[in-house]
C-alpha positions as CSV (number, residue, x, y, z in Angstrom):
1,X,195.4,-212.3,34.8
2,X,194.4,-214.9,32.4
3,X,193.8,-214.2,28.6
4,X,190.9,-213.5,26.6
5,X,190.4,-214.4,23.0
6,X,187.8,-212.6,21.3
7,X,186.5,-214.3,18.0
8,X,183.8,-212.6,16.2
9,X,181.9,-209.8,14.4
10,X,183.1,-206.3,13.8
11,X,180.5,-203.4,12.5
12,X,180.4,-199.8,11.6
13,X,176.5,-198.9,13.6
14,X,174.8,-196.5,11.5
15,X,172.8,-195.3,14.8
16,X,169.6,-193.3,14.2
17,X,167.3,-191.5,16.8
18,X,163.6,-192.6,16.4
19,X,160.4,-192.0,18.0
20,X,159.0,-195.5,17.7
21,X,160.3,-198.7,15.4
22,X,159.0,-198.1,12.3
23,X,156.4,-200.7,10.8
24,X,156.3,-202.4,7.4
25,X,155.3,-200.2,4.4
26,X,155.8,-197.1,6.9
27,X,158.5,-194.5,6.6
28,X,159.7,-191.8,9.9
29,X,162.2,-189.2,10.1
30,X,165.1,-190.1,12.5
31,X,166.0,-187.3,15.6
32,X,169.5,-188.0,15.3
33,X,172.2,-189.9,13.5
34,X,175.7,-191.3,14.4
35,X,178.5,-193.9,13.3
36,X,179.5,-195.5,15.9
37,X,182.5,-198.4,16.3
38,X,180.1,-201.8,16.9
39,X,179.5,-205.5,16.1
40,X,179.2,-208.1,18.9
41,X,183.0,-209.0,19.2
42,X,184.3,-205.7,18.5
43,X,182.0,-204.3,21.4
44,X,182.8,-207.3,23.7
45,X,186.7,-206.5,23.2
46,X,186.2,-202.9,23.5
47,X,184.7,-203.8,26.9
48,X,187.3,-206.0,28.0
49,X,189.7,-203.8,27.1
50,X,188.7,-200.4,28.5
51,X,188.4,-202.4,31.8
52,X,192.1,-202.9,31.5
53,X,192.0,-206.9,30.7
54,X,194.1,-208.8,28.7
55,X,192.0,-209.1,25.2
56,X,193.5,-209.8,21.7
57,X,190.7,-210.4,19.1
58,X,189.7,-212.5,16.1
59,X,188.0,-211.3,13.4
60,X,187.6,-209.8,9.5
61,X,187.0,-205.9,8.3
62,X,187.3,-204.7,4.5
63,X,190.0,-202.3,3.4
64,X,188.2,-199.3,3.7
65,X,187.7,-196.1,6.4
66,X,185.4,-198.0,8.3
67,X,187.9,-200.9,8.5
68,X,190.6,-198.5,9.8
69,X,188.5,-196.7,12.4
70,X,187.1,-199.6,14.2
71,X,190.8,-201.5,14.5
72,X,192.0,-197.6,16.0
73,X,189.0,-198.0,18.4
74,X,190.2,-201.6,19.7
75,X,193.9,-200.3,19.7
76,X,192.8,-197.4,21.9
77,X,192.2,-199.4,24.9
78,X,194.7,-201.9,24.8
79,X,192.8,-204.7,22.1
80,X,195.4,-206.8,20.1
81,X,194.2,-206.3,16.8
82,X,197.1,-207.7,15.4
83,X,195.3,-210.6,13.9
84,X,192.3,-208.7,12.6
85,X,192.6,-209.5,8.9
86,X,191.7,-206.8,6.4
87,X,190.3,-207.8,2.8
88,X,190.6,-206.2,-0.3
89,X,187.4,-206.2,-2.5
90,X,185.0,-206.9,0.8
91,X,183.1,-204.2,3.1
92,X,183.4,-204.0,6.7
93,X,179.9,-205.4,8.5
94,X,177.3,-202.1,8.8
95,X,174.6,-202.4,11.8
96,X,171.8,-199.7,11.1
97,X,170.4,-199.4,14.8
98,X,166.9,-197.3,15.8
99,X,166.6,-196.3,19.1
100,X,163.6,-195.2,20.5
101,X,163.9,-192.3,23.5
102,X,162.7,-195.8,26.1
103,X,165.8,-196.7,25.3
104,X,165.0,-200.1,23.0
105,X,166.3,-200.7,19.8
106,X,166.2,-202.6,16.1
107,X,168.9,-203.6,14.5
108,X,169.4,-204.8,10.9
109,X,173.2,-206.2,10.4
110,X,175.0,-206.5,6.8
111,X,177.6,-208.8,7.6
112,X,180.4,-208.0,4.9
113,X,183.6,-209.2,5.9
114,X,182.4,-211.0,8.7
115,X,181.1,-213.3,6.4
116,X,184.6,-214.3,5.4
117,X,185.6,-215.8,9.0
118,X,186.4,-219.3,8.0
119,X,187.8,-222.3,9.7
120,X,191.2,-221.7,7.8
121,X,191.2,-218.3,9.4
122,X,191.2,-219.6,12.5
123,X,193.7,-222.9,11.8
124,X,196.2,-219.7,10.6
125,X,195.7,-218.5,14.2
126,X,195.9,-221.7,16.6
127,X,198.8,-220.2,18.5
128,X,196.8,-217.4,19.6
129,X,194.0,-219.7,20.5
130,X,196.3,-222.2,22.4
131,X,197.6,-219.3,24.4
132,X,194.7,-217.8,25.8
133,X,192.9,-219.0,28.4
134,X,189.0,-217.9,27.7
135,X,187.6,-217.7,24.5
136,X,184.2,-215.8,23.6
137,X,182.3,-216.2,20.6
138,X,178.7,-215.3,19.1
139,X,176.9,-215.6,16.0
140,X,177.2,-213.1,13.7
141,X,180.1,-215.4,12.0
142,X,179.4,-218.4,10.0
143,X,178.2,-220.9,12.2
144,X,180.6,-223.5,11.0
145,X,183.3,-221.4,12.0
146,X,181.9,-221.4,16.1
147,X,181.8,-225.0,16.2
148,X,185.5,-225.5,14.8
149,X,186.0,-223.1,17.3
150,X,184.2,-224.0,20.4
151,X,185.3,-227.5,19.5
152,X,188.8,-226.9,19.1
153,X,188.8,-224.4,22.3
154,X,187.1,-227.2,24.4
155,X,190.0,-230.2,23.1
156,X,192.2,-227.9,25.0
157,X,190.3,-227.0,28.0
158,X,189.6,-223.1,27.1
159,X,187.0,-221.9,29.4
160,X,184.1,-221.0,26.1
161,X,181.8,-218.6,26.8
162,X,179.2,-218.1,24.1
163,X,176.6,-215.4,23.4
164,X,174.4,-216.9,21.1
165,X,173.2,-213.9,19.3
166,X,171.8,-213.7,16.7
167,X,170.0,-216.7,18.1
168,X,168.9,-219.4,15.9
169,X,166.9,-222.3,16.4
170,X,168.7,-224.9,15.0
171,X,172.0,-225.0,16.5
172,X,173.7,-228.9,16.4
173,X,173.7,-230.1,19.9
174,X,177.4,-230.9,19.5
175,X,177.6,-227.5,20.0
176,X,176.5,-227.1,23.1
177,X,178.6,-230.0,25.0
178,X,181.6,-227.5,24.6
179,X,180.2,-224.5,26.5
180,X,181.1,-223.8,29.8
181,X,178.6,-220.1,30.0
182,X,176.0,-219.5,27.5
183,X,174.6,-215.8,27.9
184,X,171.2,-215.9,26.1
185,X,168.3,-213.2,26.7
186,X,164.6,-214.2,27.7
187,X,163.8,-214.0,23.5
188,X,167.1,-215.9,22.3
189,X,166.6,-218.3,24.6
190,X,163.5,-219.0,23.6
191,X,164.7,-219.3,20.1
192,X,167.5,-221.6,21.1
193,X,165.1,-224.0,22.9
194,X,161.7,-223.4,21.6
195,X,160.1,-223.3,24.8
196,X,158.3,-220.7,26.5
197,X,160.0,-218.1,28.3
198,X,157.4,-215.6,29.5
199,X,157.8,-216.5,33.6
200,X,160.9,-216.9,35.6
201,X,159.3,-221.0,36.3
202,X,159.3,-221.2,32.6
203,X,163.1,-219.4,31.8
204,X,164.6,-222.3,34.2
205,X,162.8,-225.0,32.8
206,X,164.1,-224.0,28.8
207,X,167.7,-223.3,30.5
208,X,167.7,-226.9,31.9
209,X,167.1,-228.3,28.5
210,X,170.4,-226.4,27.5
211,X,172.1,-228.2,30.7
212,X,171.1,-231.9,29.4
213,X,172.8,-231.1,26.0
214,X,175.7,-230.5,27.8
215,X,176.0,-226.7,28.6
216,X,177.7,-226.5,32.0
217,X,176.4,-223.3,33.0
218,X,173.5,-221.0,31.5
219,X,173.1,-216.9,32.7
220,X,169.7,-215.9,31.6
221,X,169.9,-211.9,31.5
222,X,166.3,-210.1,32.1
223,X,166.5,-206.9,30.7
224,X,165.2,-204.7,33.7
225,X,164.5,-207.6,35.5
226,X,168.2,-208.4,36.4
227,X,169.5,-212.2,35.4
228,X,169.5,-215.4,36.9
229,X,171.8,-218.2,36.5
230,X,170.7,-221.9,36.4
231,X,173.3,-224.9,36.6
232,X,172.5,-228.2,37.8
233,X,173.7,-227.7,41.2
234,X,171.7,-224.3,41.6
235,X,169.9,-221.6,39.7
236,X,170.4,-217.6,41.5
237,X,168.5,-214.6,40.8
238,X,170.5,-211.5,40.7
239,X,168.5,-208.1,40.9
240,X,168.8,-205.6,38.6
241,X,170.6,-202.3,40.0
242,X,168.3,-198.8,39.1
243,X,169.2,-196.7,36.5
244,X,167.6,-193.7,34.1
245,X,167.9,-196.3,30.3
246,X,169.3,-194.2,27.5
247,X,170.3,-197.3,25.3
248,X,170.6,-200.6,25.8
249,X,172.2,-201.3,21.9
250,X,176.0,-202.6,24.1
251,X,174.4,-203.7,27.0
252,X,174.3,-207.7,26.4
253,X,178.0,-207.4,24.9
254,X,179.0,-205.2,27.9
255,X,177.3,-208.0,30.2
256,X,179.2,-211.4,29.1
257,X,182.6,-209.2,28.6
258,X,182.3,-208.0,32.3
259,X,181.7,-211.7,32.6
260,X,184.9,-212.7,30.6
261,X,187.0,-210.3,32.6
262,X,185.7,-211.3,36.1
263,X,186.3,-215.1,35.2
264,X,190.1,-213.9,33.7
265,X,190.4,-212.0,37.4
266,X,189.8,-215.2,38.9
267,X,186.3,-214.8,40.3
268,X,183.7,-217.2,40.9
269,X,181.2,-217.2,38.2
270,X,178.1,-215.5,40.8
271,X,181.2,-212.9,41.2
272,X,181.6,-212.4,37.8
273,X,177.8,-211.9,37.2
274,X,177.5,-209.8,39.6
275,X,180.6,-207.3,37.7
276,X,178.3,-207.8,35.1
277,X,175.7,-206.1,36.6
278,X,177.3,-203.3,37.4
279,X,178.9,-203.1,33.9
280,X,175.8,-203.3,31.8
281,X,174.2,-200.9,34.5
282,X,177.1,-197.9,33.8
283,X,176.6,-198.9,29.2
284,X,172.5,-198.5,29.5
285,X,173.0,-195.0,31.0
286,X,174.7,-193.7,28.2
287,X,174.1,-193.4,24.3
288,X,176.3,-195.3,22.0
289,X,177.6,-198.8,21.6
290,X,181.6,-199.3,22.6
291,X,181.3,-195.5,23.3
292,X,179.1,-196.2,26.4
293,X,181.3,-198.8,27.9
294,X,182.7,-197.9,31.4
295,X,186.2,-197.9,32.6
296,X,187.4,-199.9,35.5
297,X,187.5,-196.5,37.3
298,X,184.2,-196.1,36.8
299,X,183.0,-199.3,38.0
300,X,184.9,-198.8,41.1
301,X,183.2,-195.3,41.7
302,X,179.9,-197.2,41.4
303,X,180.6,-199.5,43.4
304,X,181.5,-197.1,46.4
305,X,177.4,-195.5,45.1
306,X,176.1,-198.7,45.7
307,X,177.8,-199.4,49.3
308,X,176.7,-195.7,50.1
């Protein structure tokens, strides 16, 4: 099995129970409320590691409860949080998430600590860089700390996978001549490419601007809809599988971690997509963030659902 390097965000979700989003200037009265272990990376190696792969992870909490409880979380299902750095004076990131009973959410992120993921961080941790084998990363960490990374991963021929979230619309195209699988949605990758993605014509045409800067491989996921994945020799459809949406706050981290893990298992990357599926299937159905995440075992059992 080949190793996973995690390098990103980690958040305390302050999930609340809504009946709709609220709008500007209006106030509601939540249904429920929950903290819940969260942020991007923290959820991606929560994923990886509850489906029994070889994850260690990158990444920067405050010296406080929060801080202690989310690094347990990771430990619990086999994370290396070894290298998480904990800093004095600094908060851990907070995500307060509505979600509405359809299932879709808001979320409004204070970054604290993940703010302080530099470039020296990551120079004080090459070694465990140079001995993985895949490295993930989003945005909810300075950009300038991605590109060292994706650049530095890339030198020595890491397999980067990148889910470029929160998506921005001026990312250097330097950036993207290092990424072997960029997991966008329909909206980021709108964002990303500032084209039109309201058909499935238009989603391959703004993914095939991603391939000419160099991207080697772009899965589009679709929500409902299922995901496709365009490349230059091909671009595949793969249908969504039915399901009764709870929350879908973990399912794009619970998607390219399946993908991660199928790639580190030696699959194929329409293989690994189609893990994904199932994975991000099994995290809509429940409430919760890293909570919601299946087990291996769980996937399996699925699986034998689906065959049936």
């Amino acid at each position: 099995m080949k190793k996973i390097l995690v390098i990103g965000s980690l958040n305390m979700d302050f999930v609340a129970g809504v009946s709709h989003i609220p709008t500007i200037g209006e106030t509601i009265l939540a249904n429920d409320f929950e903290l819940v272990p969260g942020g991007k990376g923290a959820n991606q190696s929560y994923a990886i590691g509850k489906m029994h792969g070889n994850i260690a992870m990158l990444g920067m909490v405050g010296q406080d409860t929060y801080g202690e409880r989310l690094c347990e979380n990771l430990e619990s299902v086999g994370v290396d949080v070894t290298r998480i750095r904990k800093l004095n004076g600094v908060s851990t990131g907070i995500a307060v998430i509505g979600v509405i009973p359809e299932g879709d959410n808001s979320i409004l992120v204070i970054p604290g600590a993940n703010a302080y993921v530099d470039k020296s961080y990551i120079m004080e941790n090459m070694d465990l860089l140079e001995a993985s084998d895949i490295i993930v990363v989003q945005l909810e960490i300075p950009l300038e700390t991605v590109m060292y990374v994706v650049k530095e991963a890339s030198k020595r021929g890491k397999t980067v996978i990148l889910d470029p979230a929160p998506a921005v619309s001026d990312l250097p195209d330097e950036l993207f001549s290092c990424i072997d699988v960029i997991k966008p949605n329909e909206t980021e990758l709108n964002i990303l490419t500032g084209m039109p993605t309201d058909s499935l014509e238009e989603i391959i045409v703004a993914a095939k601007s991603l391939l000419q800067k160099g991207v080697k491989n772009v899965v589009v996921s679709l929500g409902g809809k299922g995901s496709i994945l365009i490349n230059n020799e091909k671009h595949q459809y793969f249908k969504a599988l039915e399901t009764k949406v709870v929350d879908t706050t973990a399912a794009g981290d619970s998607f390219i971690a399946a993908i991660a893990l199928g790639i580190s298992l030696n699959k194929n990357l329409e293989e690994s997509i189609n893990l994904a599926n199932k994975v991000a299937t099994l995290t809509v159905s429940k409430q919760g963030a890293q909570k919601s995440v299946p087990s291996m075992k769980e996937v399996i059992e699925f699986d034998k659902i689906e065959i049936k």
